[in-house]
TORKOL-4160 file (C-alpha; in steps of 0.2 Angstrom, whole numbers, padded with zeros to 4 digits, m for minus):
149
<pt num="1" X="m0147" Y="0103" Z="m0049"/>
<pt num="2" X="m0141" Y="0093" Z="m0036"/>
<pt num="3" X="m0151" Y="0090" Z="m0022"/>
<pt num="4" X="m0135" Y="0083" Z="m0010"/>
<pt num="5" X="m0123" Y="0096" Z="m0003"/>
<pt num="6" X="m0105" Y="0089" Z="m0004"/>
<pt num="7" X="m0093" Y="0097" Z="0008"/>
<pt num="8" X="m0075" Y="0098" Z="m0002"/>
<pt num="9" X="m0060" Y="0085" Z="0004"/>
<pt num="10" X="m0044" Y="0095" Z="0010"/>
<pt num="11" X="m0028" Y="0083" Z="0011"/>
<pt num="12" X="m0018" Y="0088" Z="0024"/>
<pt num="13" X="m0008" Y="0070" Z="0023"/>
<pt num="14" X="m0010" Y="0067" Z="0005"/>
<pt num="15" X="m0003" Y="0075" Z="m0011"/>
<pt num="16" X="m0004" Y="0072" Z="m0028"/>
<pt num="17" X="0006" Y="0061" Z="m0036"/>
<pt num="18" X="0016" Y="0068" Z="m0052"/>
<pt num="19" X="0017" Y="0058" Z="m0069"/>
<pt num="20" X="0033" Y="0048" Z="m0074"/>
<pt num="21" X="0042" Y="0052" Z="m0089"/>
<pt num="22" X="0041" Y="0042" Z="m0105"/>
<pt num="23" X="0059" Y="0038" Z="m0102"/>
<pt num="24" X="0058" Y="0032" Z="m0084"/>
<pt num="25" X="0045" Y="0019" Z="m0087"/>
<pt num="26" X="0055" Y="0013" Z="m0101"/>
<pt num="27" X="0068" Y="0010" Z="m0087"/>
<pt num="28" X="0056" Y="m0002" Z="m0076"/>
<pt num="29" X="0047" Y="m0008" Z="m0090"/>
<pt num="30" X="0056" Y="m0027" Z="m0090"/>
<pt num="31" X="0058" Y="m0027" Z="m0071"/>
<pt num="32" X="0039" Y="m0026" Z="m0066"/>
<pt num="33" X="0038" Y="m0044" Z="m0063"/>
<pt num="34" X="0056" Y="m0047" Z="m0055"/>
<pt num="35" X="0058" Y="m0052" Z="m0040"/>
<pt num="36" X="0071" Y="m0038" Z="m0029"/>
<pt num="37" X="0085" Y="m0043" Z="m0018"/>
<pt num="38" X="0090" Y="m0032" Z="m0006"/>
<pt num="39" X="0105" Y="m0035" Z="0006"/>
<pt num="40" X="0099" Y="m0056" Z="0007"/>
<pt num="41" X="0079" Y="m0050" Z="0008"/>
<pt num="42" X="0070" Y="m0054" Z="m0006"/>
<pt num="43" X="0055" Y="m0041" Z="m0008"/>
<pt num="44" X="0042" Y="m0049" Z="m0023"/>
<pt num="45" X="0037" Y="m0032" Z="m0028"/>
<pt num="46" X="0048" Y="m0019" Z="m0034"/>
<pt num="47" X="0047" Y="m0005" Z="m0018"/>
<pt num="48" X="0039" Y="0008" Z="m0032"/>
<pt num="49" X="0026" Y="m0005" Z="m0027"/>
<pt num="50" X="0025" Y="m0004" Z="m0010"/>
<pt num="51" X="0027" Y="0015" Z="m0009"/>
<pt num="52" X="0012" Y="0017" Z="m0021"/>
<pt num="53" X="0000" Y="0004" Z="m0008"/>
<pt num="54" X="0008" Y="0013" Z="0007"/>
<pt num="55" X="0001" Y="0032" Z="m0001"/>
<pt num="56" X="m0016" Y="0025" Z="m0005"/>
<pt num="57" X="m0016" Y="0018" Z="0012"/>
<pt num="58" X="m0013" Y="0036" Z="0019"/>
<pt num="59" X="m0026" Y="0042" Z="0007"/>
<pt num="60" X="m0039" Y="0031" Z="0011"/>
<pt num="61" X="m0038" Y="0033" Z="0028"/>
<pt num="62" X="m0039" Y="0053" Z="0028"/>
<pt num="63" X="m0055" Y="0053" Z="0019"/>
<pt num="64" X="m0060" Y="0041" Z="0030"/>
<pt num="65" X="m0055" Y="0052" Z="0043"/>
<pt num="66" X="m0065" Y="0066" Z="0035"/>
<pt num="67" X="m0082" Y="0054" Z="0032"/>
<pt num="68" X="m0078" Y="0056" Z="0013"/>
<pt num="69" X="m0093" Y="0047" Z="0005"/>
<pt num="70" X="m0089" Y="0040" Z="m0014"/>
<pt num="71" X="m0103" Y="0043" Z="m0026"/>
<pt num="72" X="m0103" Y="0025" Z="m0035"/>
<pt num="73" X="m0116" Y="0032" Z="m0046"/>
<pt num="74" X="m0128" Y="0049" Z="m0046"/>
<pt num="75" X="m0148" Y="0049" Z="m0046"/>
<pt num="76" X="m0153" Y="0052" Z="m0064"/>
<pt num="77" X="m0170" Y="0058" Z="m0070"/>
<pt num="78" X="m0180" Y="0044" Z="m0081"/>
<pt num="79" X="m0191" Y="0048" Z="m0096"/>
<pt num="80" X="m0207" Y="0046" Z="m0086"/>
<pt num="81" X="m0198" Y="0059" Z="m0075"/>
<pt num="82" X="m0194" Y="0049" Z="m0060"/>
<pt num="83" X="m0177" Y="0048" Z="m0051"/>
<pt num="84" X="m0166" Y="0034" Z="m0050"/>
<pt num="85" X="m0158" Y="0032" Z="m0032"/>
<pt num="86" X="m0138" Y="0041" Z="m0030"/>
<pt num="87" X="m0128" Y="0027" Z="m0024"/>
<pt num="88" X="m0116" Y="0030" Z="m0009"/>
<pt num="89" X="m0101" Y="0023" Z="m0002"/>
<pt num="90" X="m0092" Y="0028" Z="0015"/>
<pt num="91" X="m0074" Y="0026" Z="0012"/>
<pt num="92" X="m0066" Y="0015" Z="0026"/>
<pt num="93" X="m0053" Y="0006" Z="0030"/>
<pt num="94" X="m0052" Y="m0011" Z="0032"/>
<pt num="95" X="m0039" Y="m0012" Z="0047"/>
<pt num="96" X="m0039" Y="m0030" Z="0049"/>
<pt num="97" X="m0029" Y="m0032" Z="0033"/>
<pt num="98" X="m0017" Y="m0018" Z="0040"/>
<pt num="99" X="m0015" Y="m0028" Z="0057"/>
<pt num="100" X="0004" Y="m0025" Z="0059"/>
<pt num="101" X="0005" Y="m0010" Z="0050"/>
<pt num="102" X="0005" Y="0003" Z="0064"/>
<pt num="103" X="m0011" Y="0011" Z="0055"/>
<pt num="104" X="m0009" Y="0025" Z="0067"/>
<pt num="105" X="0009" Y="0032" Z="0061"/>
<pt num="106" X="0004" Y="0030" Z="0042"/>
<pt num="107" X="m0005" Y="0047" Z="0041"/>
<pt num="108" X="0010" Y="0057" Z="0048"/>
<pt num="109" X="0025" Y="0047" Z="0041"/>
<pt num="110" X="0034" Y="0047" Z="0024"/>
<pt num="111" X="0036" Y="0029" Z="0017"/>
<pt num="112" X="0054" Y="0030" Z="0021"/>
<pt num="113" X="0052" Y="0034" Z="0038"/>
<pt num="114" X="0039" Y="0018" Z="0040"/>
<pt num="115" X="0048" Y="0007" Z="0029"/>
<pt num="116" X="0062" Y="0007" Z="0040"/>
<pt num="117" X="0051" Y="m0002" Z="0054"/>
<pt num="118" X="0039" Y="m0010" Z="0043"/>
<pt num="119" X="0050" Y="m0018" Z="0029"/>
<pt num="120" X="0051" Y="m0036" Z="0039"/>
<pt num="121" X="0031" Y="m0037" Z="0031"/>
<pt num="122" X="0037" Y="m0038" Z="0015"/>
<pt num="123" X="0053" Y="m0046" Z="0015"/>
<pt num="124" X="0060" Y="m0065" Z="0014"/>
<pt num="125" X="0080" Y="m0071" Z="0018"/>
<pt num="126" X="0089" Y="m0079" Z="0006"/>
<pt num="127" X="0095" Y="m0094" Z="0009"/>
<pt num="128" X="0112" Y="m0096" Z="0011"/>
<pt num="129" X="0127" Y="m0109" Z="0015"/>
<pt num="130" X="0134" Y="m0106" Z="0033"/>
<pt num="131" X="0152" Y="m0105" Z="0037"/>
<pt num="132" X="0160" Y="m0117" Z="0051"/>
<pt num="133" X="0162" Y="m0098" Z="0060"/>
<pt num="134" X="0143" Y="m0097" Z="0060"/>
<pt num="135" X="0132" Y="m0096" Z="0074"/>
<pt num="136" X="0114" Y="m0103" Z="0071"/>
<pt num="137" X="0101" Y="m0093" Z="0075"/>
<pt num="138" X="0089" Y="m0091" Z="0090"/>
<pt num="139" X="0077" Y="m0083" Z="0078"/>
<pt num="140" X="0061" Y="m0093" Z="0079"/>
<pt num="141" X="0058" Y="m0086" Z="0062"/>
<pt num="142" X="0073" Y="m0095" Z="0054"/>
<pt num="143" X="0078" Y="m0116" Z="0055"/>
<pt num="144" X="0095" Y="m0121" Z="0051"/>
<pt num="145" X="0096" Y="m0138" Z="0041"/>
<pt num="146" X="0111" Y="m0148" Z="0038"/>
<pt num="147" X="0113" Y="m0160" Z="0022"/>
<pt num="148" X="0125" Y="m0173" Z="0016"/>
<pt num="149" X="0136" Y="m0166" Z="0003"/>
């Protein structure tokens, strides 16, 4: 018999998420280690990836929120009929990996809706040849180099 009393998690944010089918990860099976190219950005991961971080981000922070504590390991009792000591661990965040992130919109939006603002994390240009038509950009993010054919 335990002597802890452990109040049970409810999600309100976080659901389960539902098994693939044989046949689908047959599908992605020779494109986990590809890099994606999405209109010019280049994303390292496929966005399966980064919708699977972004929902154990939104997990972690709503047992957070609810002071979940993670039972690492539980108290046994020891032939000589001592007790070992139940290890414990607060689940929290570490927000200053998530600096840009907008950590406070995770819990209440679907990926899609934050990917839409937070896809420029994750993403690289391609290069690319400019047309005489071009403009260069005043993007501090970008440089524009010019090379002898």
């Amino acid at each position: 018999m335990s002597r802890h009393t452990e109040k049970p998690v409810k999600l309100v944010y976080s659901h389960p998420i539902k098994q693939r089918k044989e046949y689908v990860k047959d599908v992605y099976k020779d494109k986990i280690f590809q890099s994606k190219v999405i209109e010019g950005e280049v994303l390292e991961k496929t966005i399966h990836s980064y919708r699977m971080w972004f929902l154990f981000l939104k997990l972690g922070l709503e047992l957070e929120k609810q002071r979940t504590e993670l039972v690492m390991k539980e108290s046994v009792r020891l032939g000589n009929g001592t007790r070992t000591k139940r290890v414990t661990h607060n689940i929290r965040v570490n927000r200053s990996k998530y600096y840009d992130w907008d950590l406070n919109s995770v819990l209440t939006s679907s990926f899609d809706d934050w990917w839409k603002d937070h896809r420029y994390l994750f993403v690289d240009q391609v290069s690319k040849v400019m047309k005489s038509t071009d403009r260069i950009s005043s993007d501090p993010d970008q440089i524009t180099i010019q090379f002898d054919k």
